[in-house]
C-alpha positions as CSV (number, residue, x, y, z in Angstrom):
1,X,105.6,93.2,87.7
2,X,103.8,96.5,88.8
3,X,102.7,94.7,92.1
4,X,105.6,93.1,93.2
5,X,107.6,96.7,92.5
6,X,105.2,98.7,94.0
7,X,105.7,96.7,97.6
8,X,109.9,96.9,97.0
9,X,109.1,100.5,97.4
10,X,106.6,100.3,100.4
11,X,109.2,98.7,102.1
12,X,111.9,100.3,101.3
13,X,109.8,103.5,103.1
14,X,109.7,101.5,105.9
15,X,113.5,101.0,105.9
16,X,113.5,105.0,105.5
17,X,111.5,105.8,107.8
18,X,113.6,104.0,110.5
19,X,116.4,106.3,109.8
20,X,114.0,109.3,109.8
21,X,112.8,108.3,113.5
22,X,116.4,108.9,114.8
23,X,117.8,111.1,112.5
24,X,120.1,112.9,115.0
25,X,122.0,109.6,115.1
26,X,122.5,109.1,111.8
27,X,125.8,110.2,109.2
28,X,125.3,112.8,106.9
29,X,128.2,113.5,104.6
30,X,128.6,116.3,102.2
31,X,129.3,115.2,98.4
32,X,131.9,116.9,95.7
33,X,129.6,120.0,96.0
34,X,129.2,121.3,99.7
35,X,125.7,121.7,99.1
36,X,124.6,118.3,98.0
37,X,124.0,115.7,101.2
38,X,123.7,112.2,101.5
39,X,122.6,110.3,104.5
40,X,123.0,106.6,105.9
41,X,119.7,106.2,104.5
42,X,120.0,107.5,101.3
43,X,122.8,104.5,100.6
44,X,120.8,101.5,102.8
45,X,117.3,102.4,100.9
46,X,119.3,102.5,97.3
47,X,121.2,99.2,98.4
48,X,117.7,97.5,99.8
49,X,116.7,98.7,95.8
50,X,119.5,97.5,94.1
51,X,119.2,93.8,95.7
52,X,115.1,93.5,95.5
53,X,115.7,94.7,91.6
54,X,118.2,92.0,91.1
55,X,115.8,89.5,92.0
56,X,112.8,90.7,90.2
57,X,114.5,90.9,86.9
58,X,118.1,90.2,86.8
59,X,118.2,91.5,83.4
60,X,118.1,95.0,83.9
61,X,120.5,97.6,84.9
62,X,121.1,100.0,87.4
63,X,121.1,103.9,87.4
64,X,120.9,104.9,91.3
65,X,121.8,108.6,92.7
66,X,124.3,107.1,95.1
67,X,125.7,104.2,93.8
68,X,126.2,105.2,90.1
69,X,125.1,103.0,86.8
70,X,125.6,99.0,87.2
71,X,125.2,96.6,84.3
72,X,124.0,96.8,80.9
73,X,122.4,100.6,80.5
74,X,120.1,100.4,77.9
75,X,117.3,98.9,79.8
76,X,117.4,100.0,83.2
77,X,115.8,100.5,86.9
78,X,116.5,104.6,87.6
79,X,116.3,105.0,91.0
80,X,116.5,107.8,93.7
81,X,116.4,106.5,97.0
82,X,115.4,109.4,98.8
83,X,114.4,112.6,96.4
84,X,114.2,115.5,99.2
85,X,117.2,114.5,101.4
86,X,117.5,118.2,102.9
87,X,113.7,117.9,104.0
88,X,114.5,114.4,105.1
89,X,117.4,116.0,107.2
90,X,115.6,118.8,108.4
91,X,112.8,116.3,109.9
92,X,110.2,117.4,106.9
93,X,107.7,115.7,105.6
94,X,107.9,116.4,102.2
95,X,110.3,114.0,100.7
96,X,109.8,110.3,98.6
97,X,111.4,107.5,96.9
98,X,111.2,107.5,93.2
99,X,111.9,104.0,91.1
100,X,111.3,103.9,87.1
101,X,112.2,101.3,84.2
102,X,113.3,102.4,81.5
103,X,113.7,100.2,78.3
104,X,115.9,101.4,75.4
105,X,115.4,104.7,75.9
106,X,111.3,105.2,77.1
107,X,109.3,104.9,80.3
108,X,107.6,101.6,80.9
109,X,106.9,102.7,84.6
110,X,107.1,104.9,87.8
111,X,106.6,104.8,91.3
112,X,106.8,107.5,93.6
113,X,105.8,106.8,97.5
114,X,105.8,109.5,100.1
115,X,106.5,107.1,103.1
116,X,105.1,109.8,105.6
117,X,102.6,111.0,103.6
118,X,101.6,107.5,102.7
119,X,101.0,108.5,99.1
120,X,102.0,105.8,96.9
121,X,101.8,107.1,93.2
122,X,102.9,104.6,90.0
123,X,102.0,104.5,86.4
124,X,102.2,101.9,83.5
125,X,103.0,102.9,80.0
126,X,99.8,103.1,78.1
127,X,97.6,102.2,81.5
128,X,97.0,105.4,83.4
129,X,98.0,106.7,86.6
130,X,97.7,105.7,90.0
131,X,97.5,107.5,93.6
132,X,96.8,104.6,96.2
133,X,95.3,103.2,93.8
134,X,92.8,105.7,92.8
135,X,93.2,106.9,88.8
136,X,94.0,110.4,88.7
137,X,94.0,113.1,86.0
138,X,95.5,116.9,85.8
139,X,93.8,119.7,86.3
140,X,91.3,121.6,84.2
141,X,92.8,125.0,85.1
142,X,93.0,126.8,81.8
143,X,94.6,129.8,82.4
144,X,97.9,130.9,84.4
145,X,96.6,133.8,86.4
146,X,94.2,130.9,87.8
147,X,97.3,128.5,88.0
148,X,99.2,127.3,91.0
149,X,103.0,126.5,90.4
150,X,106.2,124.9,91.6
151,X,109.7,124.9,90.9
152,X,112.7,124.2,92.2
153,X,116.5,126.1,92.6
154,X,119.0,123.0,91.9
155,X,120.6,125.5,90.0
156,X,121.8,127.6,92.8
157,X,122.8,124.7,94.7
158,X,125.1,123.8,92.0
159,X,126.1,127.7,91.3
160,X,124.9,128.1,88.1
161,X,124.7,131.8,86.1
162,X,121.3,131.0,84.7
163,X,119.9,130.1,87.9
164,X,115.8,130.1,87.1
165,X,115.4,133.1,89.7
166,X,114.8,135.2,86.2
167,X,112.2,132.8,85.3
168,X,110.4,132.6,88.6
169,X,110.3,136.6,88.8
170,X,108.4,136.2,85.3
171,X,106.1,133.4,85.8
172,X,105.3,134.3,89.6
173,X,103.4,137.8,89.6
174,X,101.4,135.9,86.3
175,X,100.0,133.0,88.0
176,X,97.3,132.4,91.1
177,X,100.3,131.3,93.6
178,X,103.7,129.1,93.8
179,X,105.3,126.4,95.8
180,X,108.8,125.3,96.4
181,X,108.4,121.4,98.6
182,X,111.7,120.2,97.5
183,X,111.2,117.1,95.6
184,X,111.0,117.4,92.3
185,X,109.6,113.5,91.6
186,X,106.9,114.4,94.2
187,X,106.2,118.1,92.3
188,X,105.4,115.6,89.4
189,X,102.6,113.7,91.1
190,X,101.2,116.3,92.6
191,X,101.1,117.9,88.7
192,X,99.9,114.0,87.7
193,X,97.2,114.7,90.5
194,X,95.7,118.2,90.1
195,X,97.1,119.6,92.9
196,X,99.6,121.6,91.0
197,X,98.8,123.2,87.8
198,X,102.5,123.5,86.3
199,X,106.1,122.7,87.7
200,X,109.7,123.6,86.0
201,X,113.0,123.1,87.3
202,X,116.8,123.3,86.4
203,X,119.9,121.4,86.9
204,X,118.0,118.3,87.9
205,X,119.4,114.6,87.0
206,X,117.5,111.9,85.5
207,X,116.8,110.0,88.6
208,X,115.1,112.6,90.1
209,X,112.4,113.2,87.3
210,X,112.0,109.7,85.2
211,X,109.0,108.1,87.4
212,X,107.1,111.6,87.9
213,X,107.1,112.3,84.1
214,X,105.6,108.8,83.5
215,X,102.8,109.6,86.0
216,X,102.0,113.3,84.7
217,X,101.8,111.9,80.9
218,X,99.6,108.8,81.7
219,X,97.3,111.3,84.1
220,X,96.8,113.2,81.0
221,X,99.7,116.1,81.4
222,X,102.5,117.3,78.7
223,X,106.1,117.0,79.7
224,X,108.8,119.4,77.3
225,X,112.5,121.1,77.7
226,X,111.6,124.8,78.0
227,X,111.8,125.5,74.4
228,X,108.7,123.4,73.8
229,X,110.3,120.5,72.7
230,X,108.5,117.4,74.3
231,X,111.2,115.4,75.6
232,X,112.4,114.8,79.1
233,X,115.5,116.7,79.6
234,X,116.6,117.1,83.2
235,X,118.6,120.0,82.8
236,X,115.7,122.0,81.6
237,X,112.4,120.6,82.7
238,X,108.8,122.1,81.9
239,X,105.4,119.9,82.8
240,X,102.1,121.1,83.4
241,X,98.6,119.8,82.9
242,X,98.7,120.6,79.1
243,X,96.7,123.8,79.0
244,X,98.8,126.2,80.9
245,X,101.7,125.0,78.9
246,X,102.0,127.4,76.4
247,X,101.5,130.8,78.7
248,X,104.3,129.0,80.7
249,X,106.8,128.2,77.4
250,X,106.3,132.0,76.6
251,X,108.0,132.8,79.8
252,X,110.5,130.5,80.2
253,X,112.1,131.9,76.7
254,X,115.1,134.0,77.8
C-alpha cells in the first residue's frame, strides 16, 4: 500500500504546485479565526486526497483540515493538504503535504512530500524511515548547547495566554541556534532526518503532526507532551532525537 500512497501524494504536489505557479489568481479566504487561511488549493489537493483514498481502501475514514471527519473514525486517513499555507501564500518554499493512517488509535504510516523541495519523506510502522528513499536516522547531538531547534507560535495565531514565547526565551539562549519554517509536519522530518536536533510546538491539530511523529519514531527519535509523557498530543508537542530530550522537558515545565 506504501507505493501506491506514496505516488497519491506525488501527484497531489503536482496538483499544488499548479496553484502555487499563479498564486496571485487564486482565492484565499480567511476561516472563523482571521488568522487562519485557506486557499483554492488547500480544498482541490484535500479533495484530489479524499477521492484517491476512497479507491485505495474504501474502508477507511477521513480526517482532512478542510473538509472535516467522513466515515467511520476509528481507522482513518489524517490528512493536511497543504501544512504551511501562509508560506504557500507568501510564495515560500517551505511548506508540504502530510497524509497518515491511523488504525484504532496508532500510526501504521506517514508521508510527508515537500513538492518544491522535492523531499518525499514516509515511514511504516515497525519498518524505518524514508527520505527519497534513503533510510534516515536522528542526530547524535547529545547536548543542548550543541543543539539546533524549532518551534512554532500556533498559539499566538489562535491568541492564546500561554503562548510558548516563555518557553522559547528559556530554551533559546541554552541551545546552538533555532528555526521557525512554518510547517510543523516538515519540522518533524527534518527532526526524523538530523537536520534538526529538537522541535516543540503548541496549539497544533492532529493533522498537522500524525505523519511527522511516525517518521521521527521509526528514524530512531522520542515523541512526548511536554511533561514527558510519550504520547502524541497536539496541543502540547515535544520531539527530539532522544538525547536532548530531557535538557528540553526541564525547560518546557512552567
Amino acid at each position: 500500500m506504501i507505493e501506491d500512497i506514496k505516488k497519491v501524494v506525488v501527484q497531489a504536489g503536482e496538483i499544488a504546485l499548479d496553484y502555487f505557479s499563479r498564486i496571485d489568481e487564486i482565492k484565499i479566504s480567511q476561516k472563523k479565526n482571521p488568522k487562519d487561511l485557506v486557499t483554492e488549493a488547500d480544498v482541490a489537493v484535500e479533495s484530489y486526497l479524499f477521492n484517491q483514498l476512497k479507491e485505495i481502501a474504501p474502508e477507511y475514514g477521513f480526517w482532512g483540515e478542510e473538509k472535516g471527519k467522513a466515515g467511520a473514525q476509528p481507522n482513518r486517513w489524517v490528512v493536511d493538504p497543504i501544512d504551511g499555507t501562509h508560506s504557500f501564500i507568501r510564495g515560500q518554499y517551505f511548506w508540504g503535504i502530510s497524509l497518515a493512517l491511523e488504525l484504532s488509535g496508532d500510526l501504521a504510516l506517514g508521508v510527508v512530500y515537500a513538492p518544491l523541495l522535492k523531499d518525499l519523506f514516509h515511514a511504516v510502522k515497525n519498518k524505518g524511515a524514508f527520505k527519497n528513499d534513503r533510510r534516515i536516522k536522528v542526530s547524535k547531538i547529545s547536548q543542548l548547547k550543541e543543539a539546533m531547534v524549532a518551534t512554532g507560535f500556533a498559539c499566538l495565531r489562535d491568541n492564546q495566554l500561554d503562548n510558548n514565547l516563555k518557553r522559547f526565551s528559556r530554551i533559546a539562549p541554552k541551545s546552538m541556534d533555532q528555526r521557525r519554517f512554518g510547517s510543523a509536519a516538515l519540522d518533524l522530518c527534518m527532526v526524523a532526518d538530523g537536520q534538526l536536533d529538537a522541535f516543540w510546538e503548541q496549539n497544533l491539530n492532529l493533522y498537522d503532526i500524525a505523519a511527522g511523529c511516525l517518521i521521527v519514531k521509526e528514524a530512531g527519535g522520542m515523541v512526548s507532551d511536554f511533561d514527558g509523557v510519550q504520547m502524541i498530543d497536539p496541543s502540547r508537542i515535544l520531539v527530539s532525537n532522544g538525547q536532548i530530550h530531557g535538557e528540553m522537558l526541564a525547560l518546557m515545565r512552567d
